[in-house]
C-alpha positions, 0 to 999 in steps of 0.5 A: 187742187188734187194732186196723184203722183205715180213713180217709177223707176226705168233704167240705171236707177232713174225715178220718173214721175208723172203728176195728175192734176185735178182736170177742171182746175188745170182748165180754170189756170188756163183760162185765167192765164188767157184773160190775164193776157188779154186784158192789155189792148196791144194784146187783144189787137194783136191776137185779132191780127194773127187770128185774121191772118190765119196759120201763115201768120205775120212776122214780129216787126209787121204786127208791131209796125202796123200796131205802132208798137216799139218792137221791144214792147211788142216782144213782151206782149207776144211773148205774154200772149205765147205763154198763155197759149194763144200764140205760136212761134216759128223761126223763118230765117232771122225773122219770128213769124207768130200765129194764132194757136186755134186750139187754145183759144179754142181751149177757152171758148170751151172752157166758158161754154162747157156748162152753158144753158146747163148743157142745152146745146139749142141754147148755145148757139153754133158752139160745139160744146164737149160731150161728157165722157 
């Protein structure tokens, strides 16, 4: 993996620096961190049920209700789906209410899509695949 490192130096003497990394490497992390998380079955139900609730999302204790999950176990899970960058979470009163974060797993299907039928977008079906720059 590349790494670029810039530095600058803003006020009172405070170095700043900002780390660029190969792209399509921070792309293949990503990924594997989102199917590392979906390769528990409590998970992949899990993200089905807040993809079909949509942006509202569900409150912790529902999903793990309906799952039949102890909520400590459910919190794990979530909290493993959350840091792959599938779900979201909000706080609503004392309640966490978790949501499907489309753009990453939209991140993924691209991610898997970006060289499909060596760029032939007939081939690939309805997916919008990215344009190159």
């Amino acid at each position: 993996m590349s790494v670029k490192i810039f530095r600058w130096q803003i006020n009172n003497g405070v170095d700043l620096f900002l780390y660029f990394h190969n792209y399509r490497n921070m792309e293949s992390k990503n990924a594997i961190e989102a199917f590392s998380a979906l390769s528990q079955e409590a998970r992949l139900m899990t993200l089905k049920q807040l993809v079909t609730a949509g942006p509202a999302g569900i409150a912790a204790g529902v999903i793990a209700a309906t799952l039949k999950i102890p909520p400590p176990t459910m919190s794990f899970h979530l909290k493993e789906l959350e840091r792959a960058g599938l779900i979201l979470s909000r706080k609503e009163g004392r309640s966490v209410i978790y949501a499907a974060d489309y753009g990453g797993i939209r991140d993924v299907i691209d991610y898997l899509l970006a060289d499909c039928c060596q760029g032939d977008r007939r081939l690939c079906g309805p997916y919008v695949i990215k344009e190159s720059a």
